[in-house]
ROLUM-329046 format. One record per residue (C-alpha): residue in three letters; x, y, z. Coordinates in steps of 0.001 Angstrom, whole numbers, always signed. Layout:
N
<code:Ala	east:X	north:Y	up:Z>
...
This chain:
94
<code:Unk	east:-14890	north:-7898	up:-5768>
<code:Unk	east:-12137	north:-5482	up:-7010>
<code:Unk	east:-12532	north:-1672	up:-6661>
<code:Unk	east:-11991	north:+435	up:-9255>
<code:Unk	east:-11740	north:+4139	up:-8988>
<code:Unk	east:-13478	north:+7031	up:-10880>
<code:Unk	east:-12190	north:+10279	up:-12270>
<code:Unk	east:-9015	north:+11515	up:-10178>
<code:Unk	east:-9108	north:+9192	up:-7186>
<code:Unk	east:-7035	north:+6163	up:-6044>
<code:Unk	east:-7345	north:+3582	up:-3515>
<code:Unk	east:-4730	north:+3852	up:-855>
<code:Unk	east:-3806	north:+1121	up:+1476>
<code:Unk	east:-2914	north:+2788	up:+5030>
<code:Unk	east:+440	north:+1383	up:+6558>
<code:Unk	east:-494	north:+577	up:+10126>
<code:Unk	east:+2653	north:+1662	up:+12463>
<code:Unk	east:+3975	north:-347	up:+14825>
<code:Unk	east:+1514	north:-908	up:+18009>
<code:Unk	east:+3020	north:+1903	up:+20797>
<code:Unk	east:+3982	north:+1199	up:+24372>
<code:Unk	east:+5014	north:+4225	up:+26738>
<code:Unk	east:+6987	north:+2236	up:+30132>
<code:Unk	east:+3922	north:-124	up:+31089>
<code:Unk	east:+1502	north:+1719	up:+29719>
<code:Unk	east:-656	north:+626	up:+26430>
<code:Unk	east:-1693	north:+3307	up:+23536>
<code:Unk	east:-4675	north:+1655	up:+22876>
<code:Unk	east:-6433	north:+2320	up:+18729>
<code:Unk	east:-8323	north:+5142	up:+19466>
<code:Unk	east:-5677	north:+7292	up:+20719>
<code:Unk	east:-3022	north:+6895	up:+18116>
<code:Unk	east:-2578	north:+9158	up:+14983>
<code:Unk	east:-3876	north:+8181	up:+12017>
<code:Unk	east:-990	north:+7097	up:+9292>
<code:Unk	east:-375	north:+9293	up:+6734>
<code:Unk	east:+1631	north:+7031	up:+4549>
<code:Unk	east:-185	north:+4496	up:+2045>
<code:Unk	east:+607	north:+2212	up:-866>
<code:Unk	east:-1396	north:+2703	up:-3934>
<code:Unk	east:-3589	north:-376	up:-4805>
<code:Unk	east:-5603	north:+1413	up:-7560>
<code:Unk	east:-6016	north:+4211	up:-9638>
<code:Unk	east:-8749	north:+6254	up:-11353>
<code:Unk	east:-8477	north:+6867	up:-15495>
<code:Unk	east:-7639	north:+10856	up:-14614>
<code:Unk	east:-10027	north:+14056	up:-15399>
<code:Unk	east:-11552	north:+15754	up:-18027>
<code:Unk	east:-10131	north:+19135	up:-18869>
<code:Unk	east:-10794	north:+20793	up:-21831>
<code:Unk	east:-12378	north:+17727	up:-23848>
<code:Unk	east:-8898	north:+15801	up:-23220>
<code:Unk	east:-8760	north:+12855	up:-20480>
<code:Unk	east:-5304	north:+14188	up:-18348>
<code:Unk	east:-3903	north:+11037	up:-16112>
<code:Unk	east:-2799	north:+10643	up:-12725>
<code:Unk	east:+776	north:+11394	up:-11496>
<code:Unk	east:+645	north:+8435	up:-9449>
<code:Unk	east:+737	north:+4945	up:-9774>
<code:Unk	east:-552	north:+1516	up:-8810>
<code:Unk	east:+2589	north:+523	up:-5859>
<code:Unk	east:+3697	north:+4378	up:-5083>
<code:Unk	east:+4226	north:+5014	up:-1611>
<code:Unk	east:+2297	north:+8264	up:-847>
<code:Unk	east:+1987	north:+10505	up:+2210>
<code:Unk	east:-1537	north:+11882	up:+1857>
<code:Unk	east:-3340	north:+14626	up:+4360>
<code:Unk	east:-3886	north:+13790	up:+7493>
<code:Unk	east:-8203	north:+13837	up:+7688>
<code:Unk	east:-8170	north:+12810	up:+3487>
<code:Unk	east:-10696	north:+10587	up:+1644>
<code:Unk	east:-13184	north:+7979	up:+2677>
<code:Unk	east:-12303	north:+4967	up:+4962>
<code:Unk	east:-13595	north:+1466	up:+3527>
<code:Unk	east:-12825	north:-2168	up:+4446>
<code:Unk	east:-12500	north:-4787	up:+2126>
<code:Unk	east:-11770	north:-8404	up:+3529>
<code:Unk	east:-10754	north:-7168	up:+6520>
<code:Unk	east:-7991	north:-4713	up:+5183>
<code:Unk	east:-8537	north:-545	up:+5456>
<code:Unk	east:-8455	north:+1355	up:+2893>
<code:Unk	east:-8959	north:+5034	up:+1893>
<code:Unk	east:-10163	north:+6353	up:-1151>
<code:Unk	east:-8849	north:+10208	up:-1862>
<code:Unk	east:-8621	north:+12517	up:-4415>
<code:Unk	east:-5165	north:+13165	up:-6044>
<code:Unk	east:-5369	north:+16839	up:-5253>
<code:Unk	east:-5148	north:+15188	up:-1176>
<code:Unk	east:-1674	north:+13104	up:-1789>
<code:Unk	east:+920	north:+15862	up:-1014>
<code:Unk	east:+3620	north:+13814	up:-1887>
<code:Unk	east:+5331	north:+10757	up:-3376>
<code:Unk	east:+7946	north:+8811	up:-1528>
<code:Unk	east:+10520	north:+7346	up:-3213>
């Protein structure tokens, strides 16, 4: 099953940090931050304006940093993802 976009959002696979450990004591999932960085797996076709179809900036394999409470959270075989509007990726990183 492949997911495919619509209109101006992509699919956005989260980088997980690396699992934190303060002295002895364990961070455990629900504490941590949510990442803000992502890889783009997949891209919309881009949005109507004025009877012309405008594209995305990004593309499929940009490394983004996106807000920090953006898009939808989804799983698909066992990976996260996030699905956000372009308007929510604040930057690219190159």
């Amino acid at each position: 099953m492949a997911i495919k976009p619509l209109g101006d959002r992509v699919l956005v696979r989260p980088l997980n940090e690396a699992e934190e450990k303060v002295g002895s004591i364990y961070i455990p999932d629900t504490a941590k931050e949510k990442p803000q960085e992502g890889i783009i797996d997949a891209v919309g076709p881009g949005v109507h304006k004025d009877g012309k179809l405008i594209p995305l900036e990004v593309k499929v394999g940009d490394k983004v940093l996106y807000g920090k409470y953006s898009g939808t959270e989804i799983k698909k075989d066992g990976q996260e993802y996030l699905i956000v509007r372009e308007s929510d990726i604040l930057a690219i990183i190159t």
